[in-house]
Every structure is written in C-alpha cells, then in structure tokens.
C-alpha positions in Angstrom: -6.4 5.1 -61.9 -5.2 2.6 -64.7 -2.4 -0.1 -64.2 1.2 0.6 -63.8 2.1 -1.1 -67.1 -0.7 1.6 -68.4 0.8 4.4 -66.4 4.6 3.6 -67.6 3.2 3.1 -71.5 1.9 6.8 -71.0 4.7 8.1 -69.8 6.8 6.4 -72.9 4.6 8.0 -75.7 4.9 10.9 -73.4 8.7 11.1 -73.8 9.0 10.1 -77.5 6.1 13.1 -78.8 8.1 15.4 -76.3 11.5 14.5 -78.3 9.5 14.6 -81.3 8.1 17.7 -81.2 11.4 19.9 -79.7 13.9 17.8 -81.6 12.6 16.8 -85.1 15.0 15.6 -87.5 18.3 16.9 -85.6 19.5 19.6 -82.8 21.1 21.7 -85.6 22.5 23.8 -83.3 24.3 21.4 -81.2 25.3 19.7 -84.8 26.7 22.8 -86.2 28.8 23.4 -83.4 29.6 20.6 -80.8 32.1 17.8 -81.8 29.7 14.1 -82.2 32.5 12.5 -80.0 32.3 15.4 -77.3 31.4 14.8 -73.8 30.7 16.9 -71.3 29.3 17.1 -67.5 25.8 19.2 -66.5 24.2 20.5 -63.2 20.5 20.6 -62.6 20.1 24.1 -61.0 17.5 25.2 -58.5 16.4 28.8 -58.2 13.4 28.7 -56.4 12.4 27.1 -53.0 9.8 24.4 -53.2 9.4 20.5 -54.0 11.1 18.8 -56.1 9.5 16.8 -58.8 10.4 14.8 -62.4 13.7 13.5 -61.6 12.9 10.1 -62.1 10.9 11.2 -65.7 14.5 13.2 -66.5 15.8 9.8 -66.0 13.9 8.3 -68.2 13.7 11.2 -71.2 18.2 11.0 -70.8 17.4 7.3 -71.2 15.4 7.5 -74.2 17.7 10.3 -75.7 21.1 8.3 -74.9 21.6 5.3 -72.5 25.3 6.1 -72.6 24.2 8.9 -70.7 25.1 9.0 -66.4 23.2 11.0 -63.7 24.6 11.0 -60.3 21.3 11.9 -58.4 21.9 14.2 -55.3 18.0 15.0 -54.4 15.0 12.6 -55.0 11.4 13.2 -56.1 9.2 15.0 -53.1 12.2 16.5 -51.6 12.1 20.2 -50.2 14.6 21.9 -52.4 15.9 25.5 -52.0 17.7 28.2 -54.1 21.0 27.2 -55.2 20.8 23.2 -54.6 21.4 20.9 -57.0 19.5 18.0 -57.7 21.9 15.8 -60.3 24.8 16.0 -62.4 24.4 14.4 -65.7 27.9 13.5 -67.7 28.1 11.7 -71.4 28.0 13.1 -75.0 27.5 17.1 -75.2 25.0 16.6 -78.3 22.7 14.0 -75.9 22.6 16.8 -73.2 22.0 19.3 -75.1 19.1 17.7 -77.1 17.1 16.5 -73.3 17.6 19.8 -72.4 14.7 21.5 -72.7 12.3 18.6 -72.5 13.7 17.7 -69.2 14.1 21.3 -67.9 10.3 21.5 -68.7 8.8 18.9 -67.5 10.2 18.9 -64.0 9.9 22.8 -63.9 6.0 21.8 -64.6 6.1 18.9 -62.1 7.6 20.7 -59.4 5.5 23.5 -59.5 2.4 21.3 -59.2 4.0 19.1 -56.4 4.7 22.2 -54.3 1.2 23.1 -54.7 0.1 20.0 -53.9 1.9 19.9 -50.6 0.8 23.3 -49.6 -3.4 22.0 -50.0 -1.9 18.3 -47.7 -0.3 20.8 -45.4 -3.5 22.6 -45.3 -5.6 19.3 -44.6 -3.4 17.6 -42.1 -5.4 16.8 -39.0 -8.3 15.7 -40.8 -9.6 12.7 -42.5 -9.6 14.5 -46.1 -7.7 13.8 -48.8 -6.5 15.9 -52.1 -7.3 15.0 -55.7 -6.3 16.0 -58.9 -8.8 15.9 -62.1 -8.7 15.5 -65.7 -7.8 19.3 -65.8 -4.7 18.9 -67.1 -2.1 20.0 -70.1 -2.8 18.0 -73.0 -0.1 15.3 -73.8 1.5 16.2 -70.5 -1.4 14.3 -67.9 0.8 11.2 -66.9 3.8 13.5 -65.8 1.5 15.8 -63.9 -0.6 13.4 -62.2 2.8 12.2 -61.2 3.6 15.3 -59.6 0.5 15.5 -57.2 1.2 11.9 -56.1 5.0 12.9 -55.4 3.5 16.5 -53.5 1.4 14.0 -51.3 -1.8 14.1 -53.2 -4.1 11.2 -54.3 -5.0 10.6 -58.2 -8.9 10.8 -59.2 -9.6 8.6 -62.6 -6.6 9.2 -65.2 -9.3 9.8 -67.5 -12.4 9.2 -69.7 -12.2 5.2 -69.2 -11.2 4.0 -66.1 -14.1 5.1 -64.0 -17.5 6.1 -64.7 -18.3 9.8 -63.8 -21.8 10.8 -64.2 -22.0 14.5 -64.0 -24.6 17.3 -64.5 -24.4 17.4 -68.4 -24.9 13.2 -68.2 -27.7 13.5 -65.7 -29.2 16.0 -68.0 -28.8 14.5 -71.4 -29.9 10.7 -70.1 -32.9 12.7 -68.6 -32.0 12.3 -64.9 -30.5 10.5 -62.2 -31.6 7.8 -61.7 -31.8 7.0 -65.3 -28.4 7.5 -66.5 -27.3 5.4 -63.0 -29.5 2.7 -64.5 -28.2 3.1 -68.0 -24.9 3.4 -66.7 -24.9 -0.3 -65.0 -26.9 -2.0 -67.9 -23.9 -0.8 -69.6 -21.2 -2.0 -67.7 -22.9 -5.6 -67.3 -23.3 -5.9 -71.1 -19.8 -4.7 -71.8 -18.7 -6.6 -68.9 -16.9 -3.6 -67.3 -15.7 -3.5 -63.7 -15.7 0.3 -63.5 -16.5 2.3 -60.0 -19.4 4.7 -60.7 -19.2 8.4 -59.3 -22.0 10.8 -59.2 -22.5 14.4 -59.3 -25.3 16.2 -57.3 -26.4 19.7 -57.3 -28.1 19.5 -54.5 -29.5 18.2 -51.2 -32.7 16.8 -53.4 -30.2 14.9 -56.0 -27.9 13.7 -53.3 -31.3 12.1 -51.9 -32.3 10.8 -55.1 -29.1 9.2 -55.8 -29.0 7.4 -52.4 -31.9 5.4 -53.8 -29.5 3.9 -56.1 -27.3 0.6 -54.9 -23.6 0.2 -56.1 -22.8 3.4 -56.2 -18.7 4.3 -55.1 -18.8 8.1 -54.5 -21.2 11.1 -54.4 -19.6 14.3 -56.0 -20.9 17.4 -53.7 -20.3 20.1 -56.4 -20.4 23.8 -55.3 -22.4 23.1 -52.1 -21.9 25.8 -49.0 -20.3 24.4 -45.7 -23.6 24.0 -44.2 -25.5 21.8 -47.1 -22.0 19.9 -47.1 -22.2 18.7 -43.5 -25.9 17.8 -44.2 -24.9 15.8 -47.3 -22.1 14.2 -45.5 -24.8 13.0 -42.8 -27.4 12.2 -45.4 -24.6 9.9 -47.4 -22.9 8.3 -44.0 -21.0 5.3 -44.8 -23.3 4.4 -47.5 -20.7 5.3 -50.4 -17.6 8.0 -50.6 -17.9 11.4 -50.6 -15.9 14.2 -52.5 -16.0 18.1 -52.8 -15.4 20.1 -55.5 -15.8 23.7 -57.3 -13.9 26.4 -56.9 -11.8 25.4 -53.7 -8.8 27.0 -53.1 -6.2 27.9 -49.7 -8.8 29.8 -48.1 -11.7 27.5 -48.2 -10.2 24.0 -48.4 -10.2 23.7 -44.6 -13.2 24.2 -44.0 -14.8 22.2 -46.4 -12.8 19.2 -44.9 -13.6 20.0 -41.9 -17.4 19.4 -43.0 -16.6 15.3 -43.2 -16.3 15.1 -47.0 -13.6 11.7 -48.1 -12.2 13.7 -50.7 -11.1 17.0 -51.9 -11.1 17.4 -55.4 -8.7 20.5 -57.6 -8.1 21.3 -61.0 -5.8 24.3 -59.4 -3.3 21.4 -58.7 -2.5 21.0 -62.1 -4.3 24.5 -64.0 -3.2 27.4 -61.8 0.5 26.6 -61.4 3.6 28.7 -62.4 6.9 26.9 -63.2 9.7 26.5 -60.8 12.4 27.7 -61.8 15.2 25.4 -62.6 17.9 25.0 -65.0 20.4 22.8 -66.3 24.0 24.4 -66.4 27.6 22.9 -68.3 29.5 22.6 -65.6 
C-alpha cells in the first residue's frame, strides 16, 4: 500500500471532486430557501443492521465543507450498528449541512456496506492462518474511501494500485512471452529505475507455479482459479519460499475451504464490487 501522507492526499482530492461534482457553483436549493445565518442540528440515522464505516471521512468532508461545523460522535468506525441507532449529531450552519449531505450520506452508506462484507469473509476465516484482501476492483474516484472500509471490516489492503507493487499477471506473462522473462524484465527494470517494489506473480497452473519458483526475489505467488486439491499441492510446492494468495471467483461458500488449503492470502473484488448500500440517513433534528 502507499504511505499515509499518500493515503490522506487521496482521500483530500477524494473529498474536493466529491463536493465538486454534487455541489458546483452553489446548493441552490438550500440558497433559495434557508437563511445564510441559520443553524441547525442533524442526526446520522441507521436503518439497517451491520458495520459501521466513514465516520471519520464524514469528518473530514463536514471539515472541508465548513470547520465551523460540530459533530458529537456517538459510534466509531468498525462498530456493529443496528436499526434505529445513531452514530453523530452534527450542529452548525443549515446551508453547510445541507450541502455535505449527500456526499457524506454516500460515502459511508458505500463504506459500510463494504465493511460489513468484509467482516462476514474474516468471520468466515477465523481459526485459520488466512487473511482477506481487497483488489483494484473498485469505484472509480472512490478507491481510497473503500479500501478504507475493508481495513475498518477487518480486512487487509492488496497494492492501492498500478504503482506501488509489481503484479505480473497472465496478460504480462503473455505479452513479455513468458514467465520467466517478464520476471527478468521486471527486475532489470526496477534496478534501472531504482524501484523498491515487491513483485507478485500469477500462475495458471501447477507447471507455472514450478516455473516461477526458479525465479529468486520473488514476494508472492498468485494461485488463480486453482481447485482445492492443486491449491494444497501449490501451497507445498511454494513452502516458505515466498507468500501465497488465492483468488477467482471466491465467495461465502468456498472461501473456507480454500483457506483451509494453506494459502497466506485470500484475495476479493466482491469486497468492494458486489455490495449494496447500507442504509443510512441524515435527519434535521
């Protein structure tokens, strides 16, 4: 993953587009009908069971929005939340309320769903030495917030994105015309660029998990769309020599079972693809 100063800058331009784009030159509503020296007090609603996730970002976005602005915070990030709690009040000008109202509604209605997913797949692994990733598989413009939310549901971040680790999958293999060729492209690379990036590699099979082993330096084997059974032999194959990690098309029922085959990692674009919104909403009170 990249640095915190990184993570944090993201997470700024993240904010400002998000105002940006729901705002634009004025809430025209709020201006047409709401006093500029108004104030007023809201609740953040729940109304549907699961964990909660993006108060910190509503934080910041009510920040960003209006400083003046006060939240008294009654439930944190990675709490278990049920219908009918509420997670903050926030009190200040009606017009800065009203315009971080939607962008803060939807980004911890996103979060939250993916967090509550994400705890349900750490539930499903406890007991074994696996852990959960996410992937790159994420909303456009939105993938600091939501690889937030799996580390707040108790997941583990893979690479934030193109160029802070080196991922060398089928299509790379393919195109550098094999293995061991982009792996040796890859690290004549790195040494002229003078790059300290961790190199991951995909295999398709028992034969390419073999041929990559002949390879030094290498951080993590990618075991994509193997069966339990060629799993567990790639798992013994690979020992300690580097990580391992599954992935492709592992979901509730399966997820188990492939941990249970010795692999490091687990990795999911469902975490952050295959998720429906909590519900929440922010209500004048």
């Amino acid at each position: 993953m990249i640095s915190e100063s990184q993570f944090q800058n993201e997470l700024q331009i993240l904010i400002a587009n998000a105002i940006r784009e729901d705002v634009g030159p004025g809430d025209y509503s709020s201006l047409a009908c709401i006093p500029a020296t108004a104030n007023g007090k809201a609740k953040l609603l729940v109304k549907e069971n699961g964990i909660i996730a993006g108060v910190a970002l509503a934080k910041m976005i009510f920040e960003y929005v209006d400083p003046s602005l006060q939240i008294e915070t009654f439930i944190n990030d990675g709490t278990a939340v049920q219908y009918g709690d509420v997670v903050f009040h926030v009190s200040g000008s009606s017009q800065s309320i009203l315009k971080s109202e939607r962008v803060v509604l939807n980004s911890m209605q996103r979060m939250s769903a993916i967090a509550t997913k994400t705890q349900e797949y750490v539930k499903l692994l406890e007991g074994t030495q696996t852990q959960i990733l996410d992937t790159r598989k994420t909303t456009p413009g939105f993938r600091a917030a939501e690889k937030w939310a799996v580390k707040i549901g108790g997941g583990e971040n893979h690479r934030f994105a193109l160029y802070d680790m080196i991922m060398l999958k089928d299509n790379h293999n393919d195109f550098a015309g094999g293995i061991t060729l982009a792996i040796a492209k890859t690290k004549a690379f790195l040494q002229e660029n003078n790059l300290d990036l961790k190199i991951i590699v995909e295999a398709r099979n028992l034969d390419e998990i073999k041929e990559i082993l002949q390879s030094e330096g290498i951080h993590r084997i990618l075991i994509d769309n193997f069966n339990y059974e060629d799993t567990r032999t790639a798992v013994a194959l690979i020992g300690d020599k580097c990580q391992t990690e599954s992935s492709g098309n592992i979901n509730e029922d399966t997820i188990r079972l492939y941990a249970e085959c010795g692999v490091n990692y687990i990795s999911s674009g469902a975490l952050t693809h295959s998720v429906s919104n909590m519900d929440l909403s922010l209500k004048a009170i």
